[in-house]
LUMLO-11557 format. One line per 5 residues: number of its first residue (from 1); their letters; for each residue x, y, z of C-alpha. Coordinates in steps of 0.25 Angstrom, whole numbers. Example, Ala and Ser with C-alpha at 12.3 -4.5 7.8 and 13.67 -1.06 7.14 Angstrom:
2
1> AS> 49 -18 31  55 -4 29
//
This chain:
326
1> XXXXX> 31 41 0  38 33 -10  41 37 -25  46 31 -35  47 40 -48
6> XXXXX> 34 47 -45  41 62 -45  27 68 -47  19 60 -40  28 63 -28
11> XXXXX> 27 77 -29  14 78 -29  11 68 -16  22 76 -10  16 90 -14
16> XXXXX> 2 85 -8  11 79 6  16 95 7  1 101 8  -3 91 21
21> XXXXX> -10 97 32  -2 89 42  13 92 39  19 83 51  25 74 42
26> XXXXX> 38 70 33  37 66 19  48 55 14  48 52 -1  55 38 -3
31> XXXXX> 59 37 -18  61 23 -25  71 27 -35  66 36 -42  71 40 -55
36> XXXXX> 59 53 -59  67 64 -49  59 61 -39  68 63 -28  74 78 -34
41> XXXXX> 60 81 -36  53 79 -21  67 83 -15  65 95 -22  51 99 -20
46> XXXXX> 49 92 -5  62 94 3  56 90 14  53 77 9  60 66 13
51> XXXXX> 66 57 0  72 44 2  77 39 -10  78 23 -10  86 23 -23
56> XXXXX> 75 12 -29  63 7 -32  59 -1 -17  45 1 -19  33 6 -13
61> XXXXX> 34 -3 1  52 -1 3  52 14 -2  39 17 10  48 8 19
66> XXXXX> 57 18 18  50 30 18  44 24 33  57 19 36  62 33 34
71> XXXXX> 53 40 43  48 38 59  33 44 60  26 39 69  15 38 57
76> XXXXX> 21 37 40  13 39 28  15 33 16  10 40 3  11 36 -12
81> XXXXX> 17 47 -18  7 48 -31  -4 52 -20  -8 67 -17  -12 67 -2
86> XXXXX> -23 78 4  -18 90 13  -24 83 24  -19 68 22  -9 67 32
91> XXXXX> -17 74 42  -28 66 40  -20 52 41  -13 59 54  -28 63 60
96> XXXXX> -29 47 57  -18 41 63  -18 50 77  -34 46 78  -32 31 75
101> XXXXX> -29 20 87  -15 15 91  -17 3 78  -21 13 68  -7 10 57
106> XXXXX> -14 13 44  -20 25 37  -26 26 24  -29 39 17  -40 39 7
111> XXXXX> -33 37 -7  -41 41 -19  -35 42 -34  -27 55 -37  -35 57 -51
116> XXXXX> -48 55 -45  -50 60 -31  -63 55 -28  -59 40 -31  -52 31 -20
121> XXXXX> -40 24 -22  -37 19 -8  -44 19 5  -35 8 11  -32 -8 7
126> XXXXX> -43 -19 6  -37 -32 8  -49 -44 1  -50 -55 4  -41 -63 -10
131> XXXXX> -29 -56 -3  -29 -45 -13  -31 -30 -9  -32 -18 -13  -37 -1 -10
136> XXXXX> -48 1 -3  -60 9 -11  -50 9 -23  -58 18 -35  -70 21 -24
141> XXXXX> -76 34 -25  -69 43 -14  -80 44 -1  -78 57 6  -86 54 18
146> XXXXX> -74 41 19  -73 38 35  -61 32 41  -61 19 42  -51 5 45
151> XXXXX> -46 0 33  -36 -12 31  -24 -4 30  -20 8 19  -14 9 6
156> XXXXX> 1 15 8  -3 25 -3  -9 34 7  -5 29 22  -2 31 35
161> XXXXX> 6 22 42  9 22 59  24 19 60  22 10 72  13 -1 64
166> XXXXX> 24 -1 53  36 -5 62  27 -14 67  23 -22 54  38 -19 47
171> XXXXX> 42 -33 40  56 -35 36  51 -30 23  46 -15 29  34 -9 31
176> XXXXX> 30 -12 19  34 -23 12  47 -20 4  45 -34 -4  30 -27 -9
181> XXXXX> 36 -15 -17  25 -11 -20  8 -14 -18  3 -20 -7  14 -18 3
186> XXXXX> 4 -8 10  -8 -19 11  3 -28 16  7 -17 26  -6 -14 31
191> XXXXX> -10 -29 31  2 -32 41  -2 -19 50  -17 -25 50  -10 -38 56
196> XXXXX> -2 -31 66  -14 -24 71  -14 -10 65  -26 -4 59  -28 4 47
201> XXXXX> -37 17 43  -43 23 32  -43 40 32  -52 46 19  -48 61 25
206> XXXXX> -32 58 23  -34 59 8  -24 56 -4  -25 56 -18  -16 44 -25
211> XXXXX> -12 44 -42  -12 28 -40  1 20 -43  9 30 -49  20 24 -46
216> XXXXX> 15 10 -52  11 14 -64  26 19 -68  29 3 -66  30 -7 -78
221> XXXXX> 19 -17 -80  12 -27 -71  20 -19 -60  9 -16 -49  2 -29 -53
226> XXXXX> 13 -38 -49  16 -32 -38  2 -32 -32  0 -48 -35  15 -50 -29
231> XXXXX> 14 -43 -16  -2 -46 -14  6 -61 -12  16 -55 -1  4 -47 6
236> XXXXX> -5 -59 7  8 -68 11  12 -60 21  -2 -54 29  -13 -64 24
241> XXXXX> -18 -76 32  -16 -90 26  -31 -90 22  -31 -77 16  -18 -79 9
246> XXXXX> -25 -92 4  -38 -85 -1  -30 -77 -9  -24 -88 -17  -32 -85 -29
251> XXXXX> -28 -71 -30  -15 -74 -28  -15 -86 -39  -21 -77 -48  -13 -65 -47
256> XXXXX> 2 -76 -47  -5 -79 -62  -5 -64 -64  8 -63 -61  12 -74 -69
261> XXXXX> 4 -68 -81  12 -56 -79  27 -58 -77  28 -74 -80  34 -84 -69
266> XXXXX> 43 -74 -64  29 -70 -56  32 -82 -48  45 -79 -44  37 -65 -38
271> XXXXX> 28 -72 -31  36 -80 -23  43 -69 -20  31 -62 -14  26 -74 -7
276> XXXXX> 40 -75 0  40 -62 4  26 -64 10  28 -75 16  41 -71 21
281> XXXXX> 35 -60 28  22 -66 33  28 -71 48  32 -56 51  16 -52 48
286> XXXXX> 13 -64 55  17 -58 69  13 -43 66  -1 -51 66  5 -57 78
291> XXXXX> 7 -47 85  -5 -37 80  -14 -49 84  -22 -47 71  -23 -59 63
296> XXXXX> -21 -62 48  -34 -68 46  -40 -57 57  -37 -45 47  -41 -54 34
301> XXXXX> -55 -56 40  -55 -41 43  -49 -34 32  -51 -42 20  -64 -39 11
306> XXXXX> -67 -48 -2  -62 -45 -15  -70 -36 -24  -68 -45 -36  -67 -57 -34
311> XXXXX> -53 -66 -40  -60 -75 -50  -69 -63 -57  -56 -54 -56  -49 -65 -64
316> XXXXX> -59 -66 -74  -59 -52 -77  -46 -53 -77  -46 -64 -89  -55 -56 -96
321> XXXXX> -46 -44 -97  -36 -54 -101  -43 -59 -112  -49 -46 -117  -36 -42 -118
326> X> -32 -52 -128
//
């Protein structure tokens, strides 16, 4: 779990971890620099948590780098920490993982919003087809007679990870992607663990309740906006076929004119960056593909669904709001 400033927040989760059915199990807490007591706080009320202080704010993908780096389970959990996790989560999750085939890496648990319980916020990541993606059943009412089912691979919110798959995927950059900080380092994960053959499912019985970018929200302005547009470049750079990374030109032209609305030329400048780091990146993905003998164009065909609104009406709506605003 990985806090930054969310003292409360934090509590709570942890307060929620100390009911669990299934208590074979460590807890480590990395916190990014936190300046809210956050460390006094857990120390004092967990002691048998583990707390790893980073002395700064490394991001969602590093601080969860070294939360795994930190422990050796043959399975690891990742866990926002503004979530509130049912009794029976992890037993659920473990019940999952022990049934599932030797290439079962990837556990989703069924996210719904912490506010209103009977509305989803996450049954795993879609990936369409203009290279954008998102959470699966996002504001759906919750569906209690949910079945487990494949699904493209899990949000990090709520996950669980088998260690042998991440060692096997690491970059140079960690499990995650350290140069993501945060949003999409997990679709970019799972994206690279599809390539290397490993196989992702959905479990609605390991339930979590999730307050929704509590962290965000404490960030100044187009913060979570500009970092989806950056890193939606370095996902596609990285994992994407030519032709898929070709289809989504448009998106990407549009979203670079956002980003250049937003923060002027110096949005260029990011850019590059993120490509660079892509690109940089994409012969490592290149062999796991390689070597899981799943192609990249082989999991697009599979995985990819079309987008729910389509890029030229988006725009326009996005004009009118624009100029409604004036």
């Amino acid at each position: 779990m990985v806090n930054w400033n969310g003292r409360e927040d934090t509590l709570r989760c942890l307060e929620s971890l100390a009911r669990q059915t299934d208590r074979d199990f460590e807890t480590v807490v990395v916190d990014n620099g936190s300046s809210d007591g956050s460390v006094d706080a857990v120390r004092r009320a967990f002691p048998e948590v583990r707390v790893l202080e980073t002395g700064e704010n490394l991001g969602f993908a590093e601080g969860s780098n070294r939360g795994i780096e930190a422990t050796s389970s043959p399975w690891v959990a990742t866990l926002n920490n503004d979530t509130v996790v049912d009794p029976r989560w992890l037993e659920e999750l473990r019940r999952a993982a022990e049934a599932g085939g030797p290439r079962l890496g990837m556990l989703q648990s069924e996210l719904t919003f912490l506010g209103e319980s009977q509305l989803l916020n996450s049954t795993g990541v879609l990936l369409y087809r203009d290279g954008h993606a998102s959470d699966r059943d996002a504001y759906a009412p919750r569906r209690p007679d949910d079945h487990e089912e494949e699904v493209f691979c899990p949000t990090a919110g709520a996950a669980l990870y088998r260690r042998a798959m991440l060692d096997e995927v690491r970059l140079p950059t960690g499990y995650f992607d350290r140069t993501f900080f945060m949003y999409f380092e997990d679709v970019d994960l799972g994206w690279r663990c599809r390539l290397a053959g490993w196989e992702a499912r959905y479990v609605p019985t390991a339930r979590v309740r999730h307050a929704f970018q509590a962290s965000s929200k404490r960030q100044p302005g187009r913060f979570v906006g500009s970092h989806l547009r950056r890193n939606r470049i370095r996902m596609l750079l990285k994992n994407g076929s030519l032709g898929f990374v070709g289809a989504s030109l448009p998106r990407s032209l549009y979203e670079a004119c956002e980003l250049v609305v937003w923060h002027g030329p110096s949005a260029l400048r990011d850019l590059g960056a993120a490509a660079r780091d892509g690109l940089t990146q994409r012969r490592h993905v290149a062999h796991l593909a390689e070597s899981g003998r799943v192609g990249r164009r082989e999991t697009e065909r599979r995985w990819t669904v079309p987008s729910p609104e389509p890029l030229g009406r988006e725009i326009a709506a996005q004009l009118r709001k624009l100029f409604d605003a004036r």
